[in-house]
Structure formats: C-alpha cells, structure tokens
N, C-alpha and C positions, 0 to 999 in steps of 0.2 A: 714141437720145437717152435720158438717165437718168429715173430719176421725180423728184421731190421727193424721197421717201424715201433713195432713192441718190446724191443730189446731198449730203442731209441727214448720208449716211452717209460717203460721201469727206470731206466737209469734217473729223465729228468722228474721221478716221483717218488727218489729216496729223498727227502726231506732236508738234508745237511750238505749233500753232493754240490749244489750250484751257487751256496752261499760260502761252501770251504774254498771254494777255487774263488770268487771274489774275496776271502778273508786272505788269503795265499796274495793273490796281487794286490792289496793295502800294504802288506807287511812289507812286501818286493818294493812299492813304490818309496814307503817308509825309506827301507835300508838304502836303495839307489839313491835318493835324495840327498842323505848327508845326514838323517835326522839322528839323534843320539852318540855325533861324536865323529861319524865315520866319512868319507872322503865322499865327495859328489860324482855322480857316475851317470852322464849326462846322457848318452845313448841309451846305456839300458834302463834311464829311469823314463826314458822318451818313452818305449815300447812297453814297460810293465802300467806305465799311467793308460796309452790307446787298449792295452788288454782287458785295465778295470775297466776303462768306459764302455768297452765291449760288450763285455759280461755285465755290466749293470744294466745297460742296454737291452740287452736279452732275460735277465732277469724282469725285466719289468709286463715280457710277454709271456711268462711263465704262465698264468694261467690260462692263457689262451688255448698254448698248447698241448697243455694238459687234456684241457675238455676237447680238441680237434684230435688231437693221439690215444683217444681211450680207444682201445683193443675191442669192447665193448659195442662200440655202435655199427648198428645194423643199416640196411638200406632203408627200412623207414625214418630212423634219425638222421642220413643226409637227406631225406629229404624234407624232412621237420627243419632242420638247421641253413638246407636253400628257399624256404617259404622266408625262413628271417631274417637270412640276409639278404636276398633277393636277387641271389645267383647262384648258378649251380657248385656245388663243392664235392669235390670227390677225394677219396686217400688215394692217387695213383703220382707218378712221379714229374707230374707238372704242376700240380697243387703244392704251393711254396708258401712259408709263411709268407714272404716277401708280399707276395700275389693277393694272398687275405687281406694285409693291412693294405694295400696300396685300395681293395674294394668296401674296407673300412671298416674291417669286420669287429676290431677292437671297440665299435661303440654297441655291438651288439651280444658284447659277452655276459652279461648278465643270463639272457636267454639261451644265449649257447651253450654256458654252465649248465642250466638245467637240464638242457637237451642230451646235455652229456652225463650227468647224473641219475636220470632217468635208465643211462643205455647199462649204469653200472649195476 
C-alpha cells in the first residue's frame, strides 16, 4: 500500500491532472469576469483569479517535486542530493517545499533531476 507521499506523488505525475485544474480556473476567471456576454461577478472572479495564480505558481515547481517525491530514492540519493545542495534533505514531515526553496534548491535542479532519475 503507497504512503501518502507516493499516493501525493502519482497523483502530481498524471500528466493532465494539474494543467486541468489550471484550465478549470481560466474558464472560471473567464465566466466571472463578464467575458462572452454574461454579468460580472466581482468576488468570485476575485478568488478564481488568486486560485490561478495559485496553481500556476505551483505548477512552475512541478518539477522539483517530482524529482524530490520519487518513491524511488534511496538513502544514498539523499545523500547524493545533500552533497548538491549543500544541506541535509530528508522525506520526513519537516522537509517542506517551502523550506527547499527558501535554501534555494530550484537553482539546483538540473542535478537533482538526475539524482532522481537515476533512483528511477
């Protein structure tokens, strides 16, 4: 049976799942807006605009998370993966994307892709 984490991880590795729920909120912000005829809807076009930026937002660290949520990687891959970024990284429930990027890990995903293709 998966963990969370890999349940977390399949979901964001179907391919169409996280670009449907940003096509969903285009259309939302469309139709709130007034575009094509229809009345302006000022609140919910507030919250379906902050949900795209959202999700576009986080779509942009898709593949970060990909390679850090592979199911795959072993203890020698964090510790391949804390040589290049040059702190320790662990999957336990304090390690947050939040936390990765705040230590800057997005300029090192190049390498961290591979580290994580390799564990595939």
């Amino acid at each position: 049976m998966p963990t969370e984490t890999e349940e977390i991880y399949m979901l964001l590795r179907h391919p169409s799942l996280p670009h449907a729920v940003c096509r969903k909120l285009f259309k939302s912000t469309k139709y709130f807006s007034g575009a094509g005829g229809g009345e302006l809807r000022s609140a919910p076009l507030a919250v379906a605009e902050e949900g795209k930026h959202k999700v576009q937002s986080f779509l942009e660290h898709l593949p970060l998370i990909n390679a850090i949520c592979n199911p795959g990687l072993q203890e020698r891959h964090w510790v391949a993966l804390a040589d290049i970024v040059g702190f320790e990284i662990k999957r336990d429930e304090v390690t947050s994307l939040r936390r990765l990027l705040d230590h800057d890990i997005a300029s090192h995903l190049q390498k961290v892709s591979e580290v994580s293709d390799q564990a595939s």
